[in-house]
Steps between C-alpha positions, in 0.01 A plus 500: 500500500574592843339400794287836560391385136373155543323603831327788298415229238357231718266737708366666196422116357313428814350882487325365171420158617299635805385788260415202267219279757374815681366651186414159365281441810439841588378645170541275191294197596112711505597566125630128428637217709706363282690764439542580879612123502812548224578810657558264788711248305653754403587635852562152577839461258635852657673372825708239387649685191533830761727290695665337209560829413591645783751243595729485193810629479685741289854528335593796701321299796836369686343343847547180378894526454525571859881434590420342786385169331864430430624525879641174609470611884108585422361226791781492703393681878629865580510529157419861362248428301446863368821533295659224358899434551599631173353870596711730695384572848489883620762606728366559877567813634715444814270543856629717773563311781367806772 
């Protein structure tokens, strides 16, 4: 699941949950008040699992295997910290001196 995904995921989740206690407080509780007060438990148990959810990763997720991790020069200063040493660096182009 790719990012896009999970973010699509967890804001439908909360969508519900706040769906969930307005029409529990809103509507449900003049017909019965217990069941406006499940629909809250209910809404309650939502946000963790959206973020559980939205936070695990994928086998065709690869952010984790960033090839960075494995650069021995990672805290040393003036370090390039955007590319590891083991990727090539682009050519410069060659400024005029005019």
């Amino acid at each position: 699941m790719q990012q896009r995904n999970r973010h699509r995921y967890y804001f439908v989740m909360m969508g519900v949950c706040l769906g969930l206690f307005v029409l529990a407080w809103g509507v449900v509780r003049f017909f019965s008040v217990g069941a406006a007060i499940g629909m809250c438990v209910v809404a309650m148990v939502i946000p963790p699992l959206a973020a559980v959810f939205a936070n695990r990763r994928d086998p065709e997720d690869d952010w984790w295997e960033d090839p960075r991790w494995d650069d021995p020069d990672w805290d040393k200063p003036g370090h390039d910290r955007d590319r590891p040493d083991h990727e090539p660096r682009e050519p410069r182009e060659p400024r005029d001196s005019q």
